[in-house]
N, C-alpha and C positions, 0 to 999 in steps of 0.2 A: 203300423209298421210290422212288416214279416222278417224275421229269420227263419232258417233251415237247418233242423239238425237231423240228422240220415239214421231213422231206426228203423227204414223199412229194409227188403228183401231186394231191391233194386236201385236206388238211390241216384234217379238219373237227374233230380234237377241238383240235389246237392254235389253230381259231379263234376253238371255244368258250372254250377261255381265255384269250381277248383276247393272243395272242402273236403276234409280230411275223413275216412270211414268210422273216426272212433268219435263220435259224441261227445265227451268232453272238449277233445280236441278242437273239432267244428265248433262249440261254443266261442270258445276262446280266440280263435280266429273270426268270427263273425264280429268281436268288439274291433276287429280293426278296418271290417267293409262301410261300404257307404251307403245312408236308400236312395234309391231310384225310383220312379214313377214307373212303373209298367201296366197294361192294362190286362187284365189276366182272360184265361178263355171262361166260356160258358157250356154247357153243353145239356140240354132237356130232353129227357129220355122217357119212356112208358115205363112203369111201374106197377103192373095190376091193372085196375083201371084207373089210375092218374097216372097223371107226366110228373116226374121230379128234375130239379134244377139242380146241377153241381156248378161249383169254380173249381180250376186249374189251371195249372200256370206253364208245362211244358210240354204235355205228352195226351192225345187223346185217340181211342181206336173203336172202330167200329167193323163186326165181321170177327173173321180166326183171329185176331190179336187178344181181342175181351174173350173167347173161346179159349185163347192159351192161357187167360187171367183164371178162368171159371173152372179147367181141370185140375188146374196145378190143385194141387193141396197143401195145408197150412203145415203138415209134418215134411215134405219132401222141401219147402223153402226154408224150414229152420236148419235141415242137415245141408241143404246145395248152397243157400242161396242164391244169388242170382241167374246161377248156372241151374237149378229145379227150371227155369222158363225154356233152357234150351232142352233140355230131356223132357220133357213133354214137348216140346214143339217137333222131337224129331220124332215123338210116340205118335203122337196124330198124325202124320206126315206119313206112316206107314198103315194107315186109314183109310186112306182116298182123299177125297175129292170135298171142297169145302162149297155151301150154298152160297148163290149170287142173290143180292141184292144191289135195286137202285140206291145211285149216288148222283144229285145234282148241286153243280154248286159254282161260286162267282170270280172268275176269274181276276190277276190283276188289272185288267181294263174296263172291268165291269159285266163282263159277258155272261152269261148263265150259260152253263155248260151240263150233260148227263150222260150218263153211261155205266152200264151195270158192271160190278163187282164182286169178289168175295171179301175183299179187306181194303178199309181208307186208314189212314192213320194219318196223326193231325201232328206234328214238330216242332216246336221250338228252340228246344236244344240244341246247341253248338258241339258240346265234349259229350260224350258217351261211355260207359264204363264196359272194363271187362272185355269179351271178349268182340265188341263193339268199337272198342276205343279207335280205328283207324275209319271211324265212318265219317262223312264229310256232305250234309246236301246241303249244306248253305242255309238253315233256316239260326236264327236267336232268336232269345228273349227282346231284344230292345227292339227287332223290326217289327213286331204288332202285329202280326199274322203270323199265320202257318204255310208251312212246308207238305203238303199233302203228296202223301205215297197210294198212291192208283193200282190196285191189285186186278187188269181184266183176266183174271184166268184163274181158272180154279184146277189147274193143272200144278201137282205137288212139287213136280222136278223142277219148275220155273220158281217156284217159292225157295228151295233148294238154292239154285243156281244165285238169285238174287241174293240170299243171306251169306254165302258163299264170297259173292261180288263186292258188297261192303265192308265183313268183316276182314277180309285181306286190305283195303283199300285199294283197289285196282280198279275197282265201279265199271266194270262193264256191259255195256248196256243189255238188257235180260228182255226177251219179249212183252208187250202186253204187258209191263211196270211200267209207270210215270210218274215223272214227278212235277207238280204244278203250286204254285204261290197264291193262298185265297184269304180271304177273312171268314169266310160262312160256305158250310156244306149243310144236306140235309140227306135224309138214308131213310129208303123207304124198299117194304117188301113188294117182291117181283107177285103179279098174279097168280095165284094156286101153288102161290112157293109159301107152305105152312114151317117152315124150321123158322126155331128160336133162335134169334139172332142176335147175339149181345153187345153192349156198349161198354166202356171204358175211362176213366178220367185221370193222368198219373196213376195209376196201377191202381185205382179202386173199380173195381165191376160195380158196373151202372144198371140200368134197366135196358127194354130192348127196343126192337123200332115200333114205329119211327123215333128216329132220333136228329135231334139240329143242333150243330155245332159252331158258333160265333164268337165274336171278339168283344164282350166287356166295356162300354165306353168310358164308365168311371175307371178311374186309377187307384192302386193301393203301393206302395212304395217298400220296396223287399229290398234287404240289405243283399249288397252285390260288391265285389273286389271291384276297384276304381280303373 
């Protein structure tokens, strides 16, 4: 059995379980949720030369999101917090242009689907903190899949426009972003496109591609508000 108590710099699944930012506090509230059966994600990444396996339970990226994980640094998260992810996001963002890599992956009907990208990101989370909080795709924990965010553009004003588009909650539709419902993606480098491209698990930086991201068949039971 999991509980959640929030000592990291982002704290997006303890948000989603409506838990309080102070650690004690979230303890003490966690004695009054209930477990749940969920099935948590996977995601196998390159490492050197092996692949290493993580679990996670809400938040997976691959592309500029594990890039915005890999510059932050560990002194700028202790003074910003969560807000150090948006100052570098808007630091890079005055950079150019981010590398595409392939993304293929299995639609709700079963379809296999591809198309090249700079950023997938994988969702579970319902509540979002900060200055996130009016964002809305419809993905939770309890539907057992992901919410996949489709970046085909490596064009920085569309990256803009869409973070833009969420955090107001007005979701207006932004070019070349989609949003699509899978259980399994897989991310592979485009021909003669040598950049390091990294992965992501809940805000730990992973290894790089290829990378495959899936749904967990066994169950582990996280305490959750009823």
């Amino acid at each position: 059995m999991l509980g959640v108590v929030p000592l990291g710099s982002g704290n997006l699944l303890a948000t989603d379980l409506h838990l309080p930012s102070d650690p004690l506090a979230a303890a003490k509230k966690l004695l009054q949720y209930k477990p749940r059966e969920i099935q948590p994600g996977v995601i196998v990444s390159q490492f050197g030369a092996k692949s290493q396996t993580r679990y996670f339970v809400v938040a997976a990226g691959v592309g500029s999101d594990a890039e915005l994980m890999y510059r932050t640094a560990v002194e700028a998260k202790e003074r910003y917090g969560r807000n150090a992810y948006f100052l570098e996001m808007f630091r890079m963002a005055l950079h150019g242009k981010y590398p595409m890599f392939q993304v293929e992956w299995e639609d709700e009907q079963g379809h296999r689907c591809k198309d090249e990208v700079t950023l997938v990101m994988a969702i579970r989370a319902r509540k979002f903190p900060g200055l996130l909080r009016f964002v809305n795709l419809g993905s939770e924990i309890a539907r057992n899949d992901y919410r996949l965010l489709l970046f085909r553009t490596d064009k920085v004003r569309r990256f803009l426009s869409y973070f833009a588009s969420v955090a107001t909650g007005m979701n207006w539709k932004v070019r070349d972003i989609d949003l699509v419902f899978s259980k399994w993606f897989r991310c592979s480098a485009l021909p003669g496109n040598g950049s390091r491209i990294y992965s992501q698990g809940d805000g730990e930086l992973l290894g790089m591609l290829p990378v495959e991201v899936s749904i967990e068949p066994k169950t582990v039971k996280l305490l959750m508000p009823e």
